[in-house]
N, C-alpha and C positions, 0 to 999 in steps of 0.2 A: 518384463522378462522374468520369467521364474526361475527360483532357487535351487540350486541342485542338493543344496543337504535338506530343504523342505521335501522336495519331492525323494528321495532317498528314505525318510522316515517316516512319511505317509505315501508312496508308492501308491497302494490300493486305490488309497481316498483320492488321487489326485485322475486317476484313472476314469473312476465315478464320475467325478466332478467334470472332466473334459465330456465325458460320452453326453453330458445334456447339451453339447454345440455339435452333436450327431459326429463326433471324430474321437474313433480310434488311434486312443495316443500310444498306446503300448510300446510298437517298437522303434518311435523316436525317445521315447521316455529311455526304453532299455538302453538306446545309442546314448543319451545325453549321461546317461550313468557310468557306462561303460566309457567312455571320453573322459568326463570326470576323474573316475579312478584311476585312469592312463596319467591323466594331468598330473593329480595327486603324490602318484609314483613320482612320475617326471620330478616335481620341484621338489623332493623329498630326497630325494639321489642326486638332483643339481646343488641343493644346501649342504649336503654332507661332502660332494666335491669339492666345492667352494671352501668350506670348513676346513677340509684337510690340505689345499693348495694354501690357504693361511696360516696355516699349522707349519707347513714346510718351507712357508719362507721365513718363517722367523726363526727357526732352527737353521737353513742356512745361512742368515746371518750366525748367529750365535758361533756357526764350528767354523766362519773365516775368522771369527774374534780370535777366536781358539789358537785357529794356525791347522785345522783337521781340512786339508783342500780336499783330499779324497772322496771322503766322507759325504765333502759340502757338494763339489761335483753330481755324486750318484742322486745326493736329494735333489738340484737341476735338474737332473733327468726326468727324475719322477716327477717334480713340478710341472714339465713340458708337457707329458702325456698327461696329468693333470687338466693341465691346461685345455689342451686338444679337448679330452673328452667332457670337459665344462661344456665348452662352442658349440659340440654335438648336442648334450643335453640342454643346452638353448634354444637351440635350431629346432629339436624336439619339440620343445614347452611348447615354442613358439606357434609349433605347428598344429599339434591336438588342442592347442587355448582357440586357435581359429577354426577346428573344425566344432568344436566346442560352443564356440559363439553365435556359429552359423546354424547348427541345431536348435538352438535358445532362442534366435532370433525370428525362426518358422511356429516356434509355441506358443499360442494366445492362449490370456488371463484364465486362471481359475475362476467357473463362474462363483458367484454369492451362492447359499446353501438357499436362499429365497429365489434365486430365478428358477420357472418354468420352464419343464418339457417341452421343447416343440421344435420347429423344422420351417417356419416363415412367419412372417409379419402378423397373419394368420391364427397365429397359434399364442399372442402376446395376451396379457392379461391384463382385462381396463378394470383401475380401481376404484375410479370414481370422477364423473362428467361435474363442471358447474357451467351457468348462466344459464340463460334461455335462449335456443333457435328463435330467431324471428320469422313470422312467418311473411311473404314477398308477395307481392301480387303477382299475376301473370306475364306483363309486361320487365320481368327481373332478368338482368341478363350478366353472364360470366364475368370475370374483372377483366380478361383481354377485349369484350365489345365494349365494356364502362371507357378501359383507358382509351379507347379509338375514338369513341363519341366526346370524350371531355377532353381528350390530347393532353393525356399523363403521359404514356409512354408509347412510343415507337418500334415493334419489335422490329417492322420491314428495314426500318433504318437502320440497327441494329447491325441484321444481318448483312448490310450492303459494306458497312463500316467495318465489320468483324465475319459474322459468321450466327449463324442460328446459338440461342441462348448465351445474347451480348445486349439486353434489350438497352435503348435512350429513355432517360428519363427528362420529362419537357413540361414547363410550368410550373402547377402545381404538385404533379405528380414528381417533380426534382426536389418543388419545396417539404412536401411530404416525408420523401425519403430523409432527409437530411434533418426534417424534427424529430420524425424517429428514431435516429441515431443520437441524437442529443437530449433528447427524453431518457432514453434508455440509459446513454452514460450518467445523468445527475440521478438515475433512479438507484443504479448500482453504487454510486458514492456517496450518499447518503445512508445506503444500506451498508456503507462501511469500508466496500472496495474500493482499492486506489487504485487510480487512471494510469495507463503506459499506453504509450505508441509505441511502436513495434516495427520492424522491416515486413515486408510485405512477401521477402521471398527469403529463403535459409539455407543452409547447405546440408551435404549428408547427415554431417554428424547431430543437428538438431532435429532431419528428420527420423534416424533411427533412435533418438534417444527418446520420442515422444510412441512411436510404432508407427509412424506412416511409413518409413522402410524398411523393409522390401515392401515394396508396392504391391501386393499381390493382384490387386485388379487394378492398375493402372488408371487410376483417378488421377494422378499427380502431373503440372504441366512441366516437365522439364527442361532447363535450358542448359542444353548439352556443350554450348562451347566454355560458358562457365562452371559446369556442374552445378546449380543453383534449380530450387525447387520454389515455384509459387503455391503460398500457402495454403489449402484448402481450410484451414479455422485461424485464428488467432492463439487457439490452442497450444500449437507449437512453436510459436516463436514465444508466448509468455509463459509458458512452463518453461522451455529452454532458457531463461533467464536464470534460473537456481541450478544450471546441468553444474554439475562436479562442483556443488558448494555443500559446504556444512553451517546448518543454521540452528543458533542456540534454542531451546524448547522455549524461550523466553517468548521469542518471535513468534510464536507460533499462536494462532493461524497465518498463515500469509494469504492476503484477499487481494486481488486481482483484476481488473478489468480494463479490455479493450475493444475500440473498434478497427475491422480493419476487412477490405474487401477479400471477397475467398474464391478460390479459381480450382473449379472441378471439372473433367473430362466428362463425366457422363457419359463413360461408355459403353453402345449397346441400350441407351433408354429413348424408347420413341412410343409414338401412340399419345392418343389425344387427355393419358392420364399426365403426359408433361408439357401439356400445352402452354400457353402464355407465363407464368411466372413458378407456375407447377417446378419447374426442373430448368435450373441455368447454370450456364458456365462459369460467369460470374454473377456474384450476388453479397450485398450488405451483411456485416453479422457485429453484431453485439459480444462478445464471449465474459465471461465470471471465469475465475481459475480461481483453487485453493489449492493451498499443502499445508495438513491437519499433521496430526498425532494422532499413530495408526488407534487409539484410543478411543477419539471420538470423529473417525471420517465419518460412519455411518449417521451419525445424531448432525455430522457437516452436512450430509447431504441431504437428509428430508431437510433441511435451512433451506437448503438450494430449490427442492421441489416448491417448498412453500414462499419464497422469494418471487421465482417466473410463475406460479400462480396469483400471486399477488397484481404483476406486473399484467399478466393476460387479463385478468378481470378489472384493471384499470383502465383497459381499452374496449370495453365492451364486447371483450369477445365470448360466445361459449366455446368452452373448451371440455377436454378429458384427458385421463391420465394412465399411461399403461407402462405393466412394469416387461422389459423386452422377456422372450423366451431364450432360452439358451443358443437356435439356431438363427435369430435376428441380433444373435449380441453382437456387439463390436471385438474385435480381434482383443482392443487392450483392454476392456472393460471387466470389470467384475460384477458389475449391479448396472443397468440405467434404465430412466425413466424416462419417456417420452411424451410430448406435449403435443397434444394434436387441438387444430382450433376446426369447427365446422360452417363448413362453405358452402351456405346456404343455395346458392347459384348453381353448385354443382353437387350439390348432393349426395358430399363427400365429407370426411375428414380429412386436413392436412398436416402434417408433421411441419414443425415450428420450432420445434426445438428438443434437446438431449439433452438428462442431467446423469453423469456420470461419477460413480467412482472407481475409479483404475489400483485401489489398494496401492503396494509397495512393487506395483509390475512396472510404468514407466520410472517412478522412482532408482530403481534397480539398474536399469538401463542408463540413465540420467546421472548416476552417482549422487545421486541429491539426498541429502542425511542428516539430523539433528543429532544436536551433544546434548543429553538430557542433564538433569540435574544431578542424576549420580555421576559424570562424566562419561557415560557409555553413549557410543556413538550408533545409530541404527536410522534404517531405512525410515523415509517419509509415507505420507500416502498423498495422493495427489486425485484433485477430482476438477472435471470439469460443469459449464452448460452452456447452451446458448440462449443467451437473454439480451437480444431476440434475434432472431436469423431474419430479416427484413420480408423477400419474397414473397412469401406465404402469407405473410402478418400483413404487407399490402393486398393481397388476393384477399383474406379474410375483411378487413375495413372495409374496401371498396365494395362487396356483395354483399357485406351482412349491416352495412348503414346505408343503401341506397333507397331512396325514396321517391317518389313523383317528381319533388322538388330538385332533386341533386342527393350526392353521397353529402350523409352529416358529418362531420367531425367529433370521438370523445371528447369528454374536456376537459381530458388532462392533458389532452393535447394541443387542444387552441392557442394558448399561450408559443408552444412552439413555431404550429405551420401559422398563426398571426390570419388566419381564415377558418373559420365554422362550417366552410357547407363547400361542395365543387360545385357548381351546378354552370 
């Protein structure tokens, strides 16, 4: 959520800075100003109220001491209207702090002064590929004919059970999933992050404190008798652990990681670019979280890049790295990098994972704040990534180790799935 005395004192720049996510902020900016200074009045004529209806009761005490009733009477009076017009400018505060919040809450992150121009996915900037493509013989075929021929996964079942992108995991393609998952967690905790488990689903107020609400595209599964939200990252329920805490600069970093399944609508994506594991409803995710010191988020986050780099080329996969453009950014994002692995079998690259940092925007939102050493207390910064979103990373294995013989297994994986080869 942005700052209203930031954007107040850099107006222009913050103007710039939105137009690279192709939006004209001008006249929400102008409202969010003008609401402000409303507010601003408001509490400033509510405290001097307040002030003076204090001021008047203790002088009516004082003139019943006295024996002055007259006197003490007429200040009653004044007290009353007092009163009243406090309630009013309550009612007030009340009202322009919500309409207030509601403007704040449509405004996404300032991008970084480093993201690029552009207007789609398209338009993102790769900064640099590792591994080797391998090259497949003729007989190579996509990871949805792999999992049919070696009965990893089920999507028909799936759907008969659920519904299109709900795929069954069966065999080894279950045991697969579940070493990956536990690969990944001892990789992230070794690397220093500590493990939580997390609810699976959350209520408003952790989805607006992260920015999934307002939903503006309706990715989110809602369960409207309870009000309750399934999660689409793990994101938001482990950053929501710090909402409205203050944590000493001691603590800091705070490293994070969990796993926990993520449930997206996908809605409006079809065509055979989200075929078998391309694009699900639900799907496995790995997530990393931090909250730095706005000092060194950015030196946190190439860690981060270079962590799921690390982690991708322990799986043999090639990969590449691209930093998003302003019109593929994320709503809360200020900076993210994107990790794409290539899908030999289809002749693509796929998105695997996001390493983000959201500066002091969800922070803001979250009330989440450190007491530094001089005792002043100020906003966090907070980043995420996915290390690893499963899907993809199965689609990638499955195509880019297939052999005559069967899919191989890396081996830093063996130890996990406790099998070398599918075949």
């Amino acid at each position: 959520m942005l700052i209203p005395a930031h954007v107040r004192q850099h107006f222009d720049q913050v103007v710039a800075a939105l137009q690279k996510r192709n939006l004209d902020a001008t006249p929400q900016l102008e409202t969010l100003l003008s609401l402000d200074e409303e507010r601003r009045a408001t509490q400033a004529e509510l405290d001097q109220t307040l002030a003076r209806a204090n001021s008047i009761a203790k002088e009516i005490g004082q003139l019943f001491k006295q024996g002055a009733g007259e006197e003490a009477a007429a200040k009653k009076q004044e007290s009353a209207q007092l009163k009243a017009a406090s309630k009013e400018l309550q009612t007030k505060l009340q009202e322009v702090s919500d309409q207030l919040q509601e403007v704040l809450y449509q405004l996404p992150n300032i991008p970084h002064k480093s993201v690029p121009k552009g207007n789609t996915d398209e338009d993102n900037e790769e900064l640099f590929q590792k591994g080797t493509i391998p090259s497949l013989d003729a007989s190579a075929l996509p990871h949805w004919e792999l999992a049919k021929k070696y009965k990893l996964i089920d999507f028909e079942l799936g759907a008969k059970i659920t519904g299109a992108g709900f795929p069954v995991y069966m065999g080894k393609g279950a045991k697969l999933q579940r070493a990956l998952i536990n690969y990944f967690l001892d990789f992230n905790t070794a690397a220093g992050y500590s493990e939580v488990q997390v609810p699976h689903m959350v209520n408003e107020a952790s989805g607006l404190g992260t920015g999934q609400l307002p939903d503006k595209e309706g990715q989110m599964y809602h369960v409207t008798e309870d009000d309750l939200y399934l999660i689409p990252t793990a994101e938001v329920p482990v950053t929501n652990l710090y909402r409205d805490s203050l944590i000493q600069e001691s603590e800091l970093p705070v490293q994070v990681t969990a796993y926990t399944p993520c449930f997206r609508r996908e809605a409006g994506s079809y065509g055979a670019h989200v075929r078998g594991l391309n694009r699900l409803h639900q799907f496995d995710k790995v997530e990393v979280v931090r909250i730095e010191h706005p000092d060194r988020s950015y030196e946190a986050l190439e860690e981060m890049v270079a962590h799921v780099g690390t982690l991708l080329a322990s799986l043999d996969l090639p990969y590449r790295v691209l930093r998003l453009c302003g019109g593929d950014l994320g709503f809360t994002a200020a900076l993210t990098y994107d990790f794409e692995v290539y899908s030999t079998a289809q002749n693509r690259w796929l998105e695997v994972s996001s390493v983000s940092n959201f500066e002091a925007f969800q922070a803001n939102r979250l009330k989440l704040r450190f007491k530094g050493k001089d005792g002043k207390k100020q906003l966090a910064h907070t980043l995420n990534g996915s290390s690893l979103a499963l899907p993809r990373i199965v689609a990638g294995l499955l195509e880019n180790h297939q052999k005559p013989d069967g899919i191989h297994i890396p081996k830093a994986l063996v130890p996990y799935t406790g099998f070398d080869i599918i075949n």
